[in-house]
C-alpha positions in Angstrom: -21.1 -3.6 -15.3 -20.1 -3.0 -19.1 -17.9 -5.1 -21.0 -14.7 -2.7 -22.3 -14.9 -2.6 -25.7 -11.7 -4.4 -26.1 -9.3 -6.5 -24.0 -7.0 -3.6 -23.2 -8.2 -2.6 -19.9 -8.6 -6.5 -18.7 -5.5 -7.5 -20.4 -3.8 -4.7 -18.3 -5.2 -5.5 -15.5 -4.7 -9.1 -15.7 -0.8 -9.2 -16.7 -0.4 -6.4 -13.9 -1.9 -8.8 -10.6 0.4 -11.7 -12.2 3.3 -9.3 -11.8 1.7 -8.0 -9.0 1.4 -11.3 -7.0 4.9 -12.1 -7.3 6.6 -8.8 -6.1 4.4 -9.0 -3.4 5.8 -12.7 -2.8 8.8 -11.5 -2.9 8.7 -8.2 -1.1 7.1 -9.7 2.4 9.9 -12.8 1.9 12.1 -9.7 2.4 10.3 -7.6 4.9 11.8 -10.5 7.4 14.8 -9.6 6.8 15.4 -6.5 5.7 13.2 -2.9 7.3 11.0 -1.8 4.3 12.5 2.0 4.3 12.0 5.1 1.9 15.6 3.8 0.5 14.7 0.1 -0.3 10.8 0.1 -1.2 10.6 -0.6 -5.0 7.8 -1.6 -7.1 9.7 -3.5 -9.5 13.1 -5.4 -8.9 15.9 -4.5 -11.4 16.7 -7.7 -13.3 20.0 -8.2 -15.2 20.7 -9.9 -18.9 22.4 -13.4 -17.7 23.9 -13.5 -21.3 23.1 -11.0 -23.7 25.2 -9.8 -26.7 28.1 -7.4 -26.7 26.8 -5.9 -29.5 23.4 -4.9 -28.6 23.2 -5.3 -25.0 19.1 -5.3 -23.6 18.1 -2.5 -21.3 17.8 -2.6 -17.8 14.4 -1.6 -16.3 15.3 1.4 -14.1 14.2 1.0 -10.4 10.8 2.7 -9.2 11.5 4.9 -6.1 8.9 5.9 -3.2 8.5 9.3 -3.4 9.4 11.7 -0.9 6.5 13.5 -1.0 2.3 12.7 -1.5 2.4 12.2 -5.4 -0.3 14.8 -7.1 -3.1 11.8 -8.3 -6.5 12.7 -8.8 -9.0 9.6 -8.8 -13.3 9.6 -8.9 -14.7 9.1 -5.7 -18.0 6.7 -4.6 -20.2 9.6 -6.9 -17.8 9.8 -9.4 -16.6 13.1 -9.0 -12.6 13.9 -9.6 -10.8 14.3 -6.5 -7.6 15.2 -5.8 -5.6 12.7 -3.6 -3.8 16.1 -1.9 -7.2 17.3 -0.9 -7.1 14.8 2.7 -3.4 16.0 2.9 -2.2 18.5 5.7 -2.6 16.2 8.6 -1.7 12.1 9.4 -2.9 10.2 6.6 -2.6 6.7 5.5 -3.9 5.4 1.9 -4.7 2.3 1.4 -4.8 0.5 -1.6 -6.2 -2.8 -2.2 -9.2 -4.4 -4.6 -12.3 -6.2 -4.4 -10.1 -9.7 -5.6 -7.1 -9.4 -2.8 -7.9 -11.8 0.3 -5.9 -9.5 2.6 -7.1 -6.4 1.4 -10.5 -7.4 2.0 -9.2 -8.6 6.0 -8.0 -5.0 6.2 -11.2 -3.1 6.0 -12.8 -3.9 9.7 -9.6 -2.9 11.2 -9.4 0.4 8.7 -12.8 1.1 10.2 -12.1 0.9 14.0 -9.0 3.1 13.5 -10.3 6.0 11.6 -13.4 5.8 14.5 -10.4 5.5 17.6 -8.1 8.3 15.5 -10.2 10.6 15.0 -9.0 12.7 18.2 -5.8 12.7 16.5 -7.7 14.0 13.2 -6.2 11.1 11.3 -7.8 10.6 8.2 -7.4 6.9 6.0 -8.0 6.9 2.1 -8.8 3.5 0.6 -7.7 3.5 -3.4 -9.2 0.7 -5.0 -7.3 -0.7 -8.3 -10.4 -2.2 -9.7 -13.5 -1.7 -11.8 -15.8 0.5 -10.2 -19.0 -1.4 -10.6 -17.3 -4.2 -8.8 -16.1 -1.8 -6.0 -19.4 -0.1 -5.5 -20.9 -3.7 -5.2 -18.4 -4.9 -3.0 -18.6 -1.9 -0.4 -22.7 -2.0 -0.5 -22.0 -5.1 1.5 -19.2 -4.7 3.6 -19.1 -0.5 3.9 -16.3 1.2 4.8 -16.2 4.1 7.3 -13.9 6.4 5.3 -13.2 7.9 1.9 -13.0 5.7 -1.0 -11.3 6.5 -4.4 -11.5 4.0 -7.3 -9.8 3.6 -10.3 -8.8 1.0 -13.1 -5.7 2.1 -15.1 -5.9 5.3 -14.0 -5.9 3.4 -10.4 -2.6 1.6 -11.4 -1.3 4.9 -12.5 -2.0 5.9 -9.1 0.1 3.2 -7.4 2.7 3.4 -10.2 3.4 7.3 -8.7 4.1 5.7 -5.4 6.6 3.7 -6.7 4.4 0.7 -6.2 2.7 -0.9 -8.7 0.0 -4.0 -8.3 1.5 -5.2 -4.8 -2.0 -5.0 -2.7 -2.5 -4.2 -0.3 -0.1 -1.5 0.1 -0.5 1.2 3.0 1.4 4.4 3.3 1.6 6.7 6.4 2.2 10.3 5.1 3.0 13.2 8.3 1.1 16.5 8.2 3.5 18.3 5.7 2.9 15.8 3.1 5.8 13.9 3.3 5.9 9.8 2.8 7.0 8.5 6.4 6.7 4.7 5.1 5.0 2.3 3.1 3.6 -0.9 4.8 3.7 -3.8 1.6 1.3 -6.8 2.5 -2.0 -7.0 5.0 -1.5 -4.1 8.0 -1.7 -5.2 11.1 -3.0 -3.5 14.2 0.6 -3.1 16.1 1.7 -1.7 12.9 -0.7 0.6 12.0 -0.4 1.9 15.8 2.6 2.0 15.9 3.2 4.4 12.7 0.3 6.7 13.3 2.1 7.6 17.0 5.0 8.2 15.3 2.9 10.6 13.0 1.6 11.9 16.2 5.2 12.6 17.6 6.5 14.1 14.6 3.3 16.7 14.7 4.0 17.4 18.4 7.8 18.4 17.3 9.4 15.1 19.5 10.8 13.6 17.0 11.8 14.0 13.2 10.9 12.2 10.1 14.2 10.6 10.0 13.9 9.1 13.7 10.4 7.7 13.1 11.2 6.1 10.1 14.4 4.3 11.8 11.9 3.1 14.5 9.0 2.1 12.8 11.8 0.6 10.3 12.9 -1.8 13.1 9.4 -2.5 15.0 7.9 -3.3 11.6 10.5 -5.8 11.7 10.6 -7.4 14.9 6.5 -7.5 14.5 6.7 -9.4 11.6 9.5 -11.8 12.9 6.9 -12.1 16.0 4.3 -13.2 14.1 6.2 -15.8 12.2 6.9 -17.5 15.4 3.6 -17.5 16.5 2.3 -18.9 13.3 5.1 -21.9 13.5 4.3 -22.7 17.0 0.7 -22.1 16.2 0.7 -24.9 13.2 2.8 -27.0 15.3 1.0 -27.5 18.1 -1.8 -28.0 15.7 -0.2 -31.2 13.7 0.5 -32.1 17.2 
C-alpha cells in the first residue's frame, strides 16, 4: 500500500479509534442497563464545562442522532467502483461496519456469512463497511472472504459512520426494514440471538404484524436481557474456572 503523502489521513484515523475505543467502552457499560433505542444511540456523549468563565463560556458539542432513515453515502466497492449505500435498500438490510484492526469485528464475519446464506429466503441482504485502508482490507478479506458485499473507505468511510450518528465505535450493525427506515443499531460484537432476533422482527414488520415502533420496543428489551444473559454466563463461566 502507499504511504499518504502526509499524516492527515493516519493522524485522523488514529485520534478517531482512540475516541472510538472509549465510546465504545462506554456505550456496551450502558447497553446493560439501559435498551440501545433510536432515542438514546449517540456517537458522541455531550460533555459539560466543569468551570468555565462567565464571560466566554466554551461550546457544548451538540449530540449526534441516529437517523431515521438509511443516510444517502456512497463508498467504492471490492473493484473500486462508487456505489451508492441505497442501492441494497428496499428490503431487510443490515450494514456492518467494522475494520481489519477491531478483534470483534473480525469474530463477526463467520457468523455474517452463515446468515446471509440461512436469510436468503427472506431476501435479506448484509453490507459490510469497512473504516480502513483499502489495501489492508483487500488483503485481509483474500484470506478470510466474506460472502457478501463489501464497501471500503478511509475518511470517506468515517464520514460514512459519522451520517449514522456513529462515529469510530466498531463494530456497529444496523438493521434497516424494507422502506428504508433504521429499526436499530446493535453497538459492540453481534451476536447470533441478536441478529435473529432483529431480522424476524424485519420479517414481521414486512408481513404487516407488527410496526416499526413495536419491534423496536421488543428487540429494545431482548437485546437487553441477552446481554444481561451473557454476563452471567461469563461470571459463572470464569468462576468455575479459578475454581
Amino acid at each position: 500500500m502507499k504511504e499518504p503523502k502526509d499524516s492527515l489521513t493516519r493522524g485522523l484515523l488514529a485520534a478517531a479509534v482512540i475516541v472510538g475505543a472509549g465510546l465504545m467502552g462506554y456505550l456496551i457499560y450502558r447497553g446493560l442497563s439501559e435498551p440501545m433505542t433510536m432515542k438514546n444511540v449517540s456517537g458522541f456523549t455531550e460533555v459539560k464545562p466543569t468551570a468555565a468563565p462567565a464571560t466566554s463560556p466554551e461550546p457544548t458539542p451538540a449530540k449526534k442522532k441516529v437517523p431515521d432513515t438509511l443516510p444517502d453515502i456512497t463508498l467504492a466497492d471490492r473493484d473500486g467502483k462508487p456505489t451508492k449505500l441505497s442501492s441494497f435498500g428496499g428490503r431487510p438490510l443490515m450494514v456492518n461496519f467494522w475494520a481489519t484492526w477491531c478483534a470483534p469485528c473480525r469474530r463477526e464475519i463467520p457468523l455474517l456469512n452463515k446468515i446471509s446464506i440461512e436469510r436468503k429466503p427472506q431476501n435479506v441482504v448484509i453490507v459490510g463497511i469497512a473504516v480502513d485502508f483499502r489495501d489492508d482490507v483487500l488483503k485481509y478479506v483474500a484470506e478470510t472472504p466474506l460472502q457478501y458485499p463489501l464497501l471500503i473507505g478511509e475518511e470517506d468511510g468515517l464520514a460514512a459512520a459519522e451520517a449514522f450518528g456513529m462515529g469510530m465505535a466498531f463494530p456497529f450493525s444496523v438493521f434497516v426494514d424494507s422502506q428504508n427506515r433504521i429499526l436499530t443499531v446493535k453497538i459492540g460484537e453481534l451476536h447470533e440471538d441478536e441478529a435473529n432476533f432483529a431480522f424476524d422482527r424485519l420479517r414481521d414488520i414486512d408481513n404487516g404484524t407488527l410496526t416499526r415502533e413495536a419491534a423496536q420496543a421488543q428487540i429494545s428489551d431482548a437485546f437487553r436481557e441477552m446481554a444481561a444473559d451473557r454476563a452471567k454466563r461469563e461470571s459463572a463461566q470464569a468462576e468455575k474456572t479459578d475454581n
